[in-house]
gemmi code that builds the backbone of each chain (N, CA, C; Angstrom):
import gemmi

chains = {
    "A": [
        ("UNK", (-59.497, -112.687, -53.148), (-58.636, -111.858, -54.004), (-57.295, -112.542, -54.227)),
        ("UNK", (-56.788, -112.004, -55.562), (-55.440, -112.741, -56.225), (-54.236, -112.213, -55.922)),
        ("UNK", (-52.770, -113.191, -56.077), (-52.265, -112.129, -56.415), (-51.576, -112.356, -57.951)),
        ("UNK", (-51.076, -111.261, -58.816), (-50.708, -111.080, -60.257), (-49.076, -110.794, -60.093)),
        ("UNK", (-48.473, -111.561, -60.774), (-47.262, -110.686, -61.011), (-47.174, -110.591, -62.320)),
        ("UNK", (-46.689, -109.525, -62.745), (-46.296, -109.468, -64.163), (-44.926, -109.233, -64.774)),
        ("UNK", (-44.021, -109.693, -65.665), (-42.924, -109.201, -65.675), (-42.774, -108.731, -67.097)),
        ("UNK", (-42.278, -107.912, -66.965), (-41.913, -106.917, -68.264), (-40.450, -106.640, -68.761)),
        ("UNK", (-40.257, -106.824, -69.448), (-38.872, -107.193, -70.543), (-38.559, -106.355, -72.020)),
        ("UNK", (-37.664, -106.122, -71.577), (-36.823, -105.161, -72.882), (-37.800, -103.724, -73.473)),
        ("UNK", (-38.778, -103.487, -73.110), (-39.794, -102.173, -73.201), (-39.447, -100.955, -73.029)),
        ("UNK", (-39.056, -100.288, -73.781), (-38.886, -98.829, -73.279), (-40.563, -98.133, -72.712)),
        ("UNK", (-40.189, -97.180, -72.289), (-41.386, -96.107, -71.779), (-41.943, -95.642, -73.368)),
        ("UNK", (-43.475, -96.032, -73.332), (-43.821, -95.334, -74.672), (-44.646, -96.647, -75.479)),
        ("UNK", (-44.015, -98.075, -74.691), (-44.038, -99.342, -75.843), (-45.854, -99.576, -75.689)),
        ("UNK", (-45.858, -100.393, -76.806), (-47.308, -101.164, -76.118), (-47.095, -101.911, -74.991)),
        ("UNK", (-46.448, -102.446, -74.999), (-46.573, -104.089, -73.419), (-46.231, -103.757, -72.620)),
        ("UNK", (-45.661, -102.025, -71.668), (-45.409, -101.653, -71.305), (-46.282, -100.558, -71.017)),
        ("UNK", (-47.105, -99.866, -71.631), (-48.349, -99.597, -71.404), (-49.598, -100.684, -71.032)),
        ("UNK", (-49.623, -102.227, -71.652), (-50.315, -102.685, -71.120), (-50.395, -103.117, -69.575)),
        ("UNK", (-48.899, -103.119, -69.302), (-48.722, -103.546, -68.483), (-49.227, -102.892, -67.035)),
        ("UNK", (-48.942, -101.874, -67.151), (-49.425, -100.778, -66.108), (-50.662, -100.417, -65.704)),
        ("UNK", (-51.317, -100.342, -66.942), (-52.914, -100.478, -66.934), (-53.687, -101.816, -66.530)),
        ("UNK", (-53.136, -102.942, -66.492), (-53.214, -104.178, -66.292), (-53.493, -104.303, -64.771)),
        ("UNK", (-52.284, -103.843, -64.630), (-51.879, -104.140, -62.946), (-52.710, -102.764, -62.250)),
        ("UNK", (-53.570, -101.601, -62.814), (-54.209, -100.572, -61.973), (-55.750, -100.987, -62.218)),
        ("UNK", (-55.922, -101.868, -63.414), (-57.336, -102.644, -63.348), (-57.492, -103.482, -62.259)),
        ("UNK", (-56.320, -104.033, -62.111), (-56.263, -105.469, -60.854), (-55.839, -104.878, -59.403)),
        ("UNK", (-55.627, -104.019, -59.339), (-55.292, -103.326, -58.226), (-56.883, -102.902, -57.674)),
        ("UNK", (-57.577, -102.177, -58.415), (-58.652, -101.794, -58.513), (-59.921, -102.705, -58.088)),
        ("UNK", (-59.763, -103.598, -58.329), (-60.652, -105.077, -58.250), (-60.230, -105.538, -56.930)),
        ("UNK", (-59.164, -105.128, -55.846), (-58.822, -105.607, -55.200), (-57.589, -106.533, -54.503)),
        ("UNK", (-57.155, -106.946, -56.222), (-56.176, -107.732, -56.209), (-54.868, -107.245, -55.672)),
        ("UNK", (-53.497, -108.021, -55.454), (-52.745, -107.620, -55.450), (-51.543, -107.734, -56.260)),
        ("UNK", (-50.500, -106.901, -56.865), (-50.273, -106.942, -58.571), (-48.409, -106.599, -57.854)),
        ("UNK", (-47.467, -107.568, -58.561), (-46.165, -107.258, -58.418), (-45.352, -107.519, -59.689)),
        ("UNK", (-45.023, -105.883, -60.074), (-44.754, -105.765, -61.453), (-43.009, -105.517, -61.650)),
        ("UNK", (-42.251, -106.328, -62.202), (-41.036, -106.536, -62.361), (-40.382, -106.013, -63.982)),
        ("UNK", (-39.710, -105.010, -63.779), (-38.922, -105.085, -65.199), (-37.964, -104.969, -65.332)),
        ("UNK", (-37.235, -105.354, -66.196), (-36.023, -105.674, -66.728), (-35.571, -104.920, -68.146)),
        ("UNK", (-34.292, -104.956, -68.363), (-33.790, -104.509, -69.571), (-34.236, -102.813, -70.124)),
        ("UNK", (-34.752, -102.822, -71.114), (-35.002, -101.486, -71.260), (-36.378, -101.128, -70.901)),
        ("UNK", (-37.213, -101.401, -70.356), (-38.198, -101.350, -69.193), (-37.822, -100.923, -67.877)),
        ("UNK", (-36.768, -101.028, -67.800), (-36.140, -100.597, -66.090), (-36.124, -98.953, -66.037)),
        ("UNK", (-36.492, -98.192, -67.178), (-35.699, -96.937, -67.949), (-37.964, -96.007, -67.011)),
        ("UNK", (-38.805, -97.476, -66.808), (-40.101, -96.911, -66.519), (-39.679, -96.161, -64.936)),
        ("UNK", (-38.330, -96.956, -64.184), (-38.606, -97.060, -62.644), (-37.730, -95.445, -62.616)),
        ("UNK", (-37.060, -94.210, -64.153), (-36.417, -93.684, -63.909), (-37.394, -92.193, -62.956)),
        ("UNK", (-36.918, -91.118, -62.192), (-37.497, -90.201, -61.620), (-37.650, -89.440, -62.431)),
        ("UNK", (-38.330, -88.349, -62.158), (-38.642, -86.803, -62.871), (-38.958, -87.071, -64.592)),
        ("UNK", (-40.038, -88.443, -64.813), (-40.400, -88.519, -66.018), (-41.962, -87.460, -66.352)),
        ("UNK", (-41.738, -86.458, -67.486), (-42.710, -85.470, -67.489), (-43.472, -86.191, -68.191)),
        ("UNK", (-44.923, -85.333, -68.616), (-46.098, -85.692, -69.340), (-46.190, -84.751, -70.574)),
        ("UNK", (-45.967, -85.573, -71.691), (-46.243, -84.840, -72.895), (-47.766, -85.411, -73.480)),
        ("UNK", (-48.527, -84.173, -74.258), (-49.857, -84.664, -74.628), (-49.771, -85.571, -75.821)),
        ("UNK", (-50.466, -86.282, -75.431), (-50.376, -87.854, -76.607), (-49.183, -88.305, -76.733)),
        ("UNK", (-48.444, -88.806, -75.736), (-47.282, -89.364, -75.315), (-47.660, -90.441, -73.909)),
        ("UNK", (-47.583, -91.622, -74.112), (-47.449, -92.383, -72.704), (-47.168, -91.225, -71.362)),
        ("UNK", (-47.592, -91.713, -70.490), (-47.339, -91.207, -69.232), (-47.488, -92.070, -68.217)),
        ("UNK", (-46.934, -92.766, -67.390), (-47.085, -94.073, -66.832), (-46.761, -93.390, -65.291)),
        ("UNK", (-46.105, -92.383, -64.603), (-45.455, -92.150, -63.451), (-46.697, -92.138, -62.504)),
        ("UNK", (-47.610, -90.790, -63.155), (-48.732, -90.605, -62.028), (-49.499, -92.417, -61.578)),
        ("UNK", (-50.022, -92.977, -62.502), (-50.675, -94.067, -61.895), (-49.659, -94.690, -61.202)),
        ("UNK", (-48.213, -95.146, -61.670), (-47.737, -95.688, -61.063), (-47.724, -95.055, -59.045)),
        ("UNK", (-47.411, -93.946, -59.738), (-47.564, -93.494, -58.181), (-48.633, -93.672, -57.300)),
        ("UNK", (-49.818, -93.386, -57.662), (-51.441, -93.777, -57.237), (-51.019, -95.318, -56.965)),
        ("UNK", (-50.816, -96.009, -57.596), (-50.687, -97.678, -57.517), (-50.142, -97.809, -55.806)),
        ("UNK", (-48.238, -97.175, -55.963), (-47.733, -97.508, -55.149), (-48.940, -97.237, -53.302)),
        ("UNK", (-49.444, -95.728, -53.879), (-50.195, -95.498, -52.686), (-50.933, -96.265, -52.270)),
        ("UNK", (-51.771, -97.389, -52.702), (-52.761, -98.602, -52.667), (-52.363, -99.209, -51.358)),
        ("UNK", (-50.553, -99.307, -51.365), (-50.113, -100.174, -50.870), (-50.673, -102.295, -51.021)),
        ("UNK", (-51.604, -102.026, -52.341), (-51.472, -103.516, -53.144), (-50.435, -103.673, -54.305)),
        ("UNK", (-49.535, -102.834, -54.536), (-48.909, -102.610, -55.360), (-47.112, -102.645, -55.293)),
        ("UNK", (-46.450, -103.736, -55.800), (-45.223, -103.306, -55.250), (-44.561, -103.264, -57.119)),
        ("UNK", (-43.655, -102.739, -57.143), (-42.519, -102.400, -58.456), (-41.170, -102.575, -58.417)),
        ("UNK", (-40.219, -103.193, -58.780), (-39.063, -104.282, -58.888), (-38.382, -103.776, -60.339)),
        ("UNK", (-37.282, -102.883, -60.172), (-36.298, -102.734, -61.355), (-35.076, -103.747, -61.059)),
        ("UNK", (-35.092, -104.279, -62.461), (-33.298, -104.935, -62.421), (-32.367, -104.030, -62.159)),
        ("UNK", (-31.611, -104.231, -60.717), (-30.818, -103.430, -60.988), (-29.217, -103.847, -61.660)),
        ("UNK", (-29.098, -104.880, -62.085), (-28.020, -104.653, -63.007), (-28.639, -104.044, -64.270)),
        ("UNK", (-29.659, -104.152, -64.833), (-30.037, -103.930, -65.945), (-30.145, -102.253, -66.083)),
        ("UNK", (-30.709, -101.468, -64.941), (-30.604, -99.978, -64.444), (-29.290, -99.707, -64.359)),
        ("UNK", (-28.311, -100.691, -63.736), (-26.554, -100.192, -63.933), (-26.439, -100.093, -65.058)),
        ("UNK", (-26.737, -101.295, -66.145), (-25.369, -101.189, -67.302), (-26.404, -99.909, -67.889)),
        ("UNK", (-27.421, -99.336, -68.201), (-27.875, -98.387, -68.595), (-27.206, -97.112, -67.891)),
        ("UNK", (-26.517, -97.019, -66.822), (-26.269, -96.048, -66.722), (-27.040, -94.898, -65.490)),
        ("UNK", (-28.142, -95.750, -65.126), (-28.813, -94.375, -64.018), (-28.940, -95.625, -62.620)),
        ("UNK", (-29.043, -94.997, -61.498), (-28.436, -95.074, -60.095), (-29.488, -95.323, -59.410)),
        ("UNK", (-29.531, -95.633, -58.560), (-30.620, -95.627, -57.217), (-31.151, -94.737, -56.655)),
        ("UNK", (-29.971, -93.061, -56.549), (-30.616, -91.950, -56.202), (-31.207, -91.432, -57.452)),
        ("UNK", (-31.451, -91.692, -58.877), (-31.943, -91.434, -59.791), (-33.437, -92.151, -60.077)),
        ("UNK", (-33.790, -93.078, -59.011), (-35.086, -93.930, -58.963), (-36.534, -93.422, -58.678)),
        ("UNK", (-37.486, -93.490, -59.193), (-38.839, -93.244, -58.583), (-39.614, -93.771, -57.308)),
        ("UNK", (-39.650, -92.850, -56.223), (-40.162, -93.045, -55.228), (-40.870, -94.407, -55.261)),
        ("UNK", (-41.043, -95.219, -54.613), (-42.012, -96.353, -54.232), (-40.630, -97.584, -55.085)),
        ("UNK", (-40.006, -97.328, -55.740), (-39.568, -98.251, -56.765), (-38.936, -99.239, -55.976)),
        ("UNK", (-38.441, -101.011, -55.625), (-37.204, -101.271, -55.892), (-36.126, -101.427, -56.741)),
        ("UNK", (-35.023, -101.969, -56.009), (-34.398, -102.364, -57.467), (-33.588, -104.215, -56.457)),
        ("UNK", (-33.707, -104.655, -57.493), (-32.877, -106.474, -56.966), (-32.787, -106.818, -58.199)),
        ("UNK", (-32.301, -107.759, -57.660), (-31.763, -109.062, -58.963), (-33.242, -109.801, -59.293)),
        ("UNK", (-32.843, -110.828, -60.219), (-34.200, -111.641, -60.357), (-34.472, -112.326, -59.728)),
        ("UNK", (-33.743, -112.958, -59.103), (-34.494, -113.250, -57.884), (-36.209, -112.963, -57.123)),
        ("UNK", (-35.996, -111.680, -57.257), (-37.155, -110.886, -56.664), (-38.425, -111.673, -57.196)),
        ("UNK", (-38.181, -111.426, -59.124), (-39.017, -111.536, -59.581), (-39.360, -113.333, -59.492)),
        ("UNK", (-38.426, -114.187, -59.756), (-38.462, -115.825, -59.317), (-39.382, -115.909, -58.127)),
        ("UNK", (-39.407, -114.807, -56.859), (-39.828, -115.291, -55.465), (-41.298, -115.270, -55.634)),
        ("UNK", (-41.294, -114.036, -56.386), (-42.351, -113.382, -56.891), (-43.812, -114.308, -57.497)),
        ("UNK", (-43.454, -114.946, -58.637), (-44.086, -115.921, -59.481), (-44.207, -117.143, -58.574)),
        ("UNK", (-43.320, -117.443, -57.450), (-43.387, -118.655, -57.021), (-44.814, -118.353, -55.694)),
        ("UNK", (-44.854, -117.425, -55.318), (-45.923, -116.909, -54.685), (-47.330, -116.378, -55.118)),
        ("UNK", (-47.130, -116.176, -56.531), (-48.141, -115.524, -57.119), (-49.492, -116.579, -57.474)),
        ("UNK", (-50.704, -116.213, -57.603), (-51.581, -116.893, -58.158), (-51.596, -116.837, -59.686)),
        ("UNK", (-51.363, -115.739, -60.096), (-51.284, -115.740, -62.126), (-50.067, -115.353, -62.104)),
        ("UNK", (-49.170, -115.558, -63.478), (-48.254, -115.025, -63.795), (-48.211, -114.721, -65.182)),
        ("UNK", (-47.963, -113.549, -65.436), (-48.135, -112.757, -67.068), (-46.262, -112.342, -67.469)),
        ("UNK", (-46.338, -113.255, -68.293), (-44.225, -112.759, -68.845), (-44.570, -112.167, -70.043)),
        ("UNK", (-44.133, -110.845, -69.954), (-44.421, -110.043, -71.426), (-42.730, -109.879, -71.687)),
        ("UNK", (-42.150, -110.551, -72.799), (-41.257, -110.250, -73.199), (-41.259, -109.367, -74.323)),
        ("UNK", (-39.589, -109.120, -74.684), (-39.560, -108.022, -75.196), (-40.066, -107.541, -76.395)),
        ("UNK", (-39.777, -106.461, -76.912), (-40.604, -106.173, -78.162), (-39.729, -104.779, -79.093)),
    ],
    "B": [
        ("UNK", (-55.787, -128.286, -69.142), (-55.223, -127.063, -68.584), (-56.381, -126.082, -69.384)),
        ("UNK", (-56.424, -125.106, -68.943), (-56.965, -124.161, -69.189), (-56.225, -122.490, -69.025)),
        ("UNK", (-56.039, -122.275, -70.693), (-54.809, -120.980, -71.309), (-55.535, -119.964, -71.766)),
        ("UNK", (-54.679, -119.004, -71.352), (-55.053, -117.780, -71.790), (-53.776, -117.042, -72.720)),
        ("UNK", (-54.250, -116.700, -73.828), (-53.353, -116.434, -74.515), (-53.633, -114.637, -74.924)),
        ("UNK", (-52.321, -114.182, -74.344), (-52.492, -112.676, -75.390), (-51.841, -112.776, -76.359)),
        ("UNK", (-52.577, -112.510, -77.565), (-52.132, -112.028, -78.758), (-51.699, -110.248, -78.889)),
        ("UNK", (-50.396, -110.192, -79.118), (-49.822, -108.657, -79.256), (-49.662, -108.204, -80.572)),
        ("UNK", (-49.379, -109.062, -81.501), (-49.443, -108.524, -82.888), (-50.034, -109.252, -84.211)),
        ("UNK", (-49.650, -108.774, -84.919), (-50.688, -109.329, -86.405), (-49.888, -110.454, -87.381)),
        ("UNK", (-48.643, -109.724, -87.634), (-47.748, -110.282, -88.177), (-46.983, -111.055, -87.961)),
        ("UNK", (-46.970, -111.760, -86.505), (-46.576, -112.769, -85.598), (-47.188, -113.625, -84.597)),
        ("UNK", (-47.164, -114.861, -84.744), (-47.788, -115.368, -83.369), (-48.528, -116.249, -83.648)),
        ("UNK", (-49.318, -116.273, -84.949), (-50.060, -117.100, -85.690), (-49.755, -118.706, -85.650)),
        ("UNK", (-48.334, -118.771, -85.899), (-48.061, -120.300, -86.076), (-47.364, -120.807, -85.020)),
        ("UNK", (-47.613, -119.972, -83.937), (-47.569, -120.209, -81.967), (-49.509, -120.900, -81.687)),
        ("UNK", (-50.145, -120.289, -81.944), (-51.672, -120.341, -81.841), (-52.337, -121.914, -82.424)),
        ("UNK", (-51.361, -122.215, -83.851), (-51.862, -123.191, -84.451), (-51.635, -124.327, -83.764)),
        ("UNK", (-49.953, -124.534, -83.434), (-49.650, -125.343, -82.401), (-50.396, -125.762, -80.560)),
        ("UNK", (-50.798, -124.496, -80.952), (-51.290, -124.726, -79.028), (-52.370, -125.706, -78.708)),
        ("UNK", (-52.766, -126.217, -77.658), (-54.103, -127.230, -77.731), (-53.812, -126.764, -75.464)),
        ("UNK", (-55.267, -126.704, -75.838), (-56.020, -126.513, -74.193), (-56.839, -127.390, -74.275)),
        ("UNK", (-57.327, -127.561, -72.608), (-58.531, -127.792, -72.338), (-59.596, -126.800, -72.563)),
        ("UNK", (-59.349, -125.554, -72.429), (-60.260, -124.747, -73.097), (-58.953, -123.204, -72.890)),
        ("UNK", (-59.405, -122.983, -74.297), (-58.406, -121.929, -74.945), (-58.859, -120.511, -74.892)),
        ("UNK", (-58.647, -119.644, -74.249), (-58.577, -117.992, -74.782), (-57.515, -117.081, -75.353)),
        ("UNK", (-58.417, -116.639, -76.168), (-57.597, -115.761, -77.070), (-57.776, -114.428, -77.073)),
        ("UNK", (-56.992, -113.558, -76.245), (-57.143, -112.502, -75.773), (-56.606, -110.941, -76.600)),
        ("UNK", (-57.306, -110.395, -77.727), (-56.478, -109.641, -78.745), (-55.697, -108.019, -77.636)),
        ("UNK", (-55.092, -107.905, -78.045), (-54.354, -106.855, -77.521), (-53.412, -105.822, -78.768)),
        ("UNK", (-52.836, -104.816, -78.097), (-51.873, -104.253, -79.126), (-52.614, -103.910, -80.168)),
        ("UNK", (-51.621, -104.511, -81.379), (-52.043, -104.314, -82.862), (-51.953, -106.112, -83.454)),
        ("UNK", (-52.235, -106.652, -81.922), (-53.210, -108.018, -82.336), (-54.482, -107.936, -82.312)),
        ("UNK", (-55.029, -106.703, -82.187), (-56.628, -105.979, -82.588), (-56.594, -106.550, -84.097)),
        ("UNK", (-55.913, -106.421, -84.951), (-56.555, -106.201, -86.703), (-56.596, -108.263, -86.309)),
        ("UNK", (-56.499, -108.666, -86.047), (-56.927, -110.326, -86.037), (-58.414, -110.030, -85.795)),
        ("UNK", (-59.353, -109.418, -85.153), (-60.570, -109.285, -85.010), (-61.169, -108.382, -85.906)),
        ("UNK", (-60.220, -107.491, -86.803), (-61.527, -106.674, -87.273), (-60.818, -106.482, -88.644)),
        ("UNK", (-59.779, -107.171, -89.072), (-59.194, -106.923, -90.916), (-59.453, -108.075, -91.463)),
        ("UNK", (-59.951, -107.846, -92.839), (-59.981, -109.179, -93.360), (-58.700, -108.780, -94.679)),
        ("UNK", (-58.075, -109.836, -94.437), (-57.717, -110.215, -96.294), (-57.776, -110.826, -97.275)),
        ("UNK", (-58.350, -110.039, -98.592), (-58.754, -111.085, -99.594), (-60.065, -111.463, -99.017)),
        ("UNK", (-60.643, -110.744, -98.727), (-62.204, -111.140, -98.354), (-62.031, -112.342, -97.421)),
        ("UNK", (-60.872, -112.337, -96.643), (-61.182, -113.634, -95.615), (-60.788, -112.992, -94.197)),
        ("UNK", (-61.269, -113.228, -93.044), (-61.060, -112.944, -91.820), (-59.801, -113.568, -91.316)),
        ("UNK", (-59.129, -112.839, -90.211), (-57.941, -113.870, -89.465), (-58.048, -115.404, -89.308)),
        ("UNK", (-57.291, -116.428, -90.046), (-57.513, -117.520, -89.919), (-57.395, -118.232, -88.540)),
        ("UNK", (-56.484, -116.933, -88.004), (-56.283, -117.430, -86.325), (-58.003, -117.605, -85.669)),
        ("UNK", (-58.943, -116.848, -85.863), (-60.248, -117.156, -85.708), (-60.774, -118.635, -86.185)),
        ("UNK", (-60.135, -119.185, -86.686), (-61.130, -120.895, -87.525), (-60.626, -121.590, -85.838)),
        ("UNK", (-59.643, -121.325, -84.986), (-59.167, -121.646, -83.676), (-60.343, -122.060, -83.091)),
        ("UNK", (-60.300, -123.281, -82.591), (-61.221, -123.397, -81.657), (-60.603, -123.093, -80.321)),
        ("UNK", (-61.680, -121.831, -80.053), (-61.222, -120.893, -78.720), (-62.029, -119.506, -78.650)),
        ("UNK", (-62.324, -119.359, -77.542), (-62.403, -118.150, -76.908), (-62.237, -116.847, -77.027)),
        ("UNK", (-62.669, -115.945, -78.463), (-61.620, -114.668, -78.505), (-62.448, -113.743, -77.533)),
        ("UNK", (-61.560, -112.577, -77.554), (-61.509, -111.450, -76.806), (-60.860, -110.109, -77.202)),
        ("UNK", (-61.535, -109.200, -76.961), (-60.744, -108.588, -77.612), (-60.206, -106.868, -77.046)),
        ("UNK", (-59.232, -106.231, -76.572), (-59.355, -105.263, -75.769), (-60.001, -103.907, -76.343)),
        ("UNK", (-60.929, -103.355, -75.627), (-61.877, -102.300, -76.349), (-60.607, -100.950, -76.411)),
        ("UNK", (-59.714, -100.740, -75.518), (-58.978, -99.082, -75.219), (-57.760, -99.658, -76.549)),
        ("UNK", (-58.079, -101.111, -76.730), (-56.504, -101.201, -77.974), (-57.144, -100.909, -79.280)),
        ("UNK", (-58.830, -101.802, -79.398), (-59.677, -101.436, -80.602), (-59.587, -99.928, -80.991)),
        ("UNK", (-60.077, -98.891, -80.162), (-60.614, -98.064, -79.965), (-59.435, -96.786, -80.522)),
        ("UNK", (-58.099, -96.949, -79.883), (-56.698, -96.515, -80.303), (-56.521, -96.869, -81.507)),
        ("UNK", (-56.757, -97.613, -82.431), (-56.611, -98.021, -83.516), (-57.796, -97.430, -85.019)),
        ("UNK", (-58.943, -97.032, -84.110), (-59.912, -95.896, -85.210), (-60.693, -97.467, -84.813)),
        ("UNK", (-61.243, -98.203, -84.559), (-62.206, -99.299, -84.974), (-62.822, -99.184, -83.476)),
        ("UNK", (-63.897, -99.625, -83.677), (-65.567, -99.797, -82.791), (-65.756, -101.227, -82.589)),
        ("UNK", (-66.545, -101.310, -81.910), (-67.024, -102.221, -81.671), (-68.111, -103.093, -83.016)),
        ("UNK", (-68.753, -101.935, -83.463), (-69.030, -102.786, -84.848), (-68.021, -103.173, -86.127)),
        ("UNK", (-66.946, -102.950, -85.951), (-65.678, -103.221, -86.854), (-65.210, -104.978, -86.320)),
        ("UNK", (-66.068, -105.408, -85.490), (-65.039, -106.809, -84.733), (-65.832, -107.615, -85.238)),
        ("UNK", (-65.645, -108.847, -85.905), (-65.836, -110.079, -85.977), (-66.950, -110.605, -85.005)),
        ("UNK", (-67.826, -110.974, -85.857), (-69.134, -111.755, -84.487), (-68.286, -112.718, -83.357)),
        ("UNK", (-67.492, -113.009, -84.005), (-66.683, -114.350, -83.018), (-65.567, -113.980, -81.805)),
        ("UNK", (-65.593, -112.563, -81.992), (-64.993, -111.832, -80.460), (-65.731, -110.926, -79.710)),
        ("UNK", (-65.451, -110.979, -78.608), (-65.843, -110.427, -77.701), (-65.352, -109.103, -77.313)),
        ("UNK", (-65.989, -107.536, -77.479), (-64.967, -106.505, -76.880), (-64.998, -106.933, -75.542)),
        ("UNK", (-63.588, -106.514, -75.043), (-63.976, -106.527, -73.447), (-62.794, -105.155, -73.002)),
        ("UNK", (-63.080, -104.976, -71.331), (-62.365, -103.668, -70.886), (-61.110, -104.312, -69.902)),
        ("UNK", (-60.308, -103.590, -69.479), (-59.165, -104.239, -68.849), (-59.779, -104.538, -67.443)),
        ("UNK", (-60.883, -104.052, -67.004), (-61.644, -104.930, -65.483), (-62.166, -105.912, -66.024)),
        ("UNK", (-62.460, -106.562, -67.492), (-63.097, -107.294, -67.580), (-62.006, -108.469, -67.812)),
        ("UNK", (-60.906, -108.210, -68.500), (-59.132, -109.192, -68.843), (-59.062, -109.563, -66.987)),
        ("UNK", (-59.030, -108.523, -65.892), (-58.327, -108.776, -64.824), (-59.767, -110.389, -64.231)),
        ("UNK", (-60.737, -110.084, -64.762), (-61.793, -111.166, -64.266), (-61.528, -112.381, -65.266)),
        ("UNK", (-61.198, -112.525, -66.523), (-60.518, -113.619, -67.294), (-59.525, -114.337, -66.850)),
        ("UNK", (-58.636, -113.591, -65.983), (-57.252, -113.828, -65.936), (-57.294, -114.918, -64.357)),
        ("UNK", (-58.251, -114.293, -63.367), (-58.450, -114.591, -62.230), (-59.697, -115.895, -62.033)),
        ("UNK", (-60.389, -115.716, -62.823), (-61.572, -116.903, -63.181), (-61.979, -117.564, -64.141)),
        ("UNK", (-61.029, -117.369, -64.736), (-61.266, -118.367, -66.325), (-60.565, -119.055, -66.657)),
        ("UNK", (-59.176, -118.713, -66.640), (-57.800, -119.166, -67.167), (-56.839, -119.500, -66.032)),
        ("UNK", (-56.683, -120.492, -65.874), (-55.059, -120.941, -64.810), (-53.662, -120.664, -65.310)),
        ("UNK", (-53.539, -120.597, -66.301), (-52.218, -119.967, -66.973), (-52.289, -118.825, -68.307)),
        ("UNK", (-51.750, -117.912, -68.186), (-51.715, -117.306, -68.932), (-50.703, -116.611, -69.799)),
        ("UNK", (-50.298, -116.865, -71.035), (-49.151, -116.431, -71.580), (-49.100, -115.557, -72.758)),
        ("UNK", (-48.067, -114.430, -73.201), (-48.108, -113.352, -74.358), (-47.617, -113.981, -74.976)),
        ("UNK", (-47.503, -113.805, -76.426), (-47.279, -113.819, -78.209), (-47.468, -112.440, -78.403)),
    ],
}
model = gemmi.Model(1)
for chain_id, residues in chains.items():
    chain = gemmi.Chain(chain_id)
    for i, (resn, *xyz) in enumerate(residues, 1):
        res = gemmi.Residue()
        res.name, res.seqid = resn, gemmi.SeqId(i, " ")
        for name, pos in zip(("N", "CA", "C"), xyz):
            atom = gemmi.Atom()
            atom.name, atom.element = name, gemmi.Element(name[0])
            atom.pos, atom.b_iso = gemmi.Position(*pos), 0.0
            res.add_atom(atom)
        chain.add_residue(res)
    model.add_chain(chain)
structure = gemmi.Structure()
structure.add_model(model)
structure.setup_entities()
């Protein structure tokens, strides 16, 4: 078994590559693998708490949450990118971090695949 | 080397694809880089297809879009996102979005 990181860039909640992304990493989770998903910019807005479910609207929290439970699964918000937006650490979704890029650099340098979905 | 390429849209990316050269190439449709597998214009198919390479194509992006599996081009492959995570892990050593 692998491991995947994926990093995700400038995406709000709702986007395509940001939906792919999630589904990506719960296919590969699923298979066994292990999947470390990093976002940045307006993608960081996925790691926010108390996001509801509207019908035929993205909904990304529950799997994410299922994911985190795997414990093959880890999640990485920029947190400058979560500052200059404006929401906090006690405003974060359970399982989430938050670091610099770094994280995500350590990340790729460890990883077996690496998927960069920039922005859109 | 051996690439894996996602394609994300229709209207971009094309003259990223023309440039590229592998040892062996995949071309992985995604998004609303679905209509590369199943629109033609002017009675001609995506020229990104004359590519020598590998297509693919995601069935939950086809499928979101109103098109089937008989809507795709003989020259792609539907596939499911367990089937991308087995591309990604045994086919392709690098893999990059457009």
């Amino acid at each position: 078994m692998g491991k995947l990181t994926i990093g995700c860039f400038s995406s709000l909640v709702g986007s395509v590559s940001l939906d792919f992304a999630v589904k990506l990493s719960d296919a590969a989770v699923k298979k066994g693998h292990k999947v470390d998903l990093w976002v940045s910019g307006n993608a960081t807005m996925l790691s926010k708490k108390g996001q509801k479910a509207f019908k035929d609207y993205s909904h990304l929290a529950k799997t994410l949450t299922e994911l985190f439970a795997t414990g093959n699964f880890q999640a990485t918000a920029c947190e400058a990118c979560a500052e200059a937006r404006g929401y906090h650490k006690d405003d974060t979704m359970e399982g989430w971090k938050r670091h610099s890029m770094d994280w995500y650099l350590a990340s790729c340098f460890g990883a077996d695949r690496v998927l960069h979905i920039g922005g859109d | 080397m051996k690439l894996g390429v996602f394609m994300s849209d229709f209207r971009s990316g094309s003259d990223i694809i023309e440039r590229l050269s592998a040892e062996k190439l995949g071309i992985i449709f995604v998004g609303n880089g679905v209509y590369h597998a199943t629109v033609e214009e002017n009675g001609k198919a995506s020229p990104v297809l004359d590519k020598s390479a590998t297509f693919y194509v995601l069935t939950e992006d086809l499928e979101s879009r109103g098109f089937g599996s008989a809507d795709v081009d003989s020259r792609v492959k539907p596939v499911t996102y367990s089937d991308v995570v087995d591309l990604i892990f045994n086919d392709y050593e690098k893999i990059i979005w457009i």
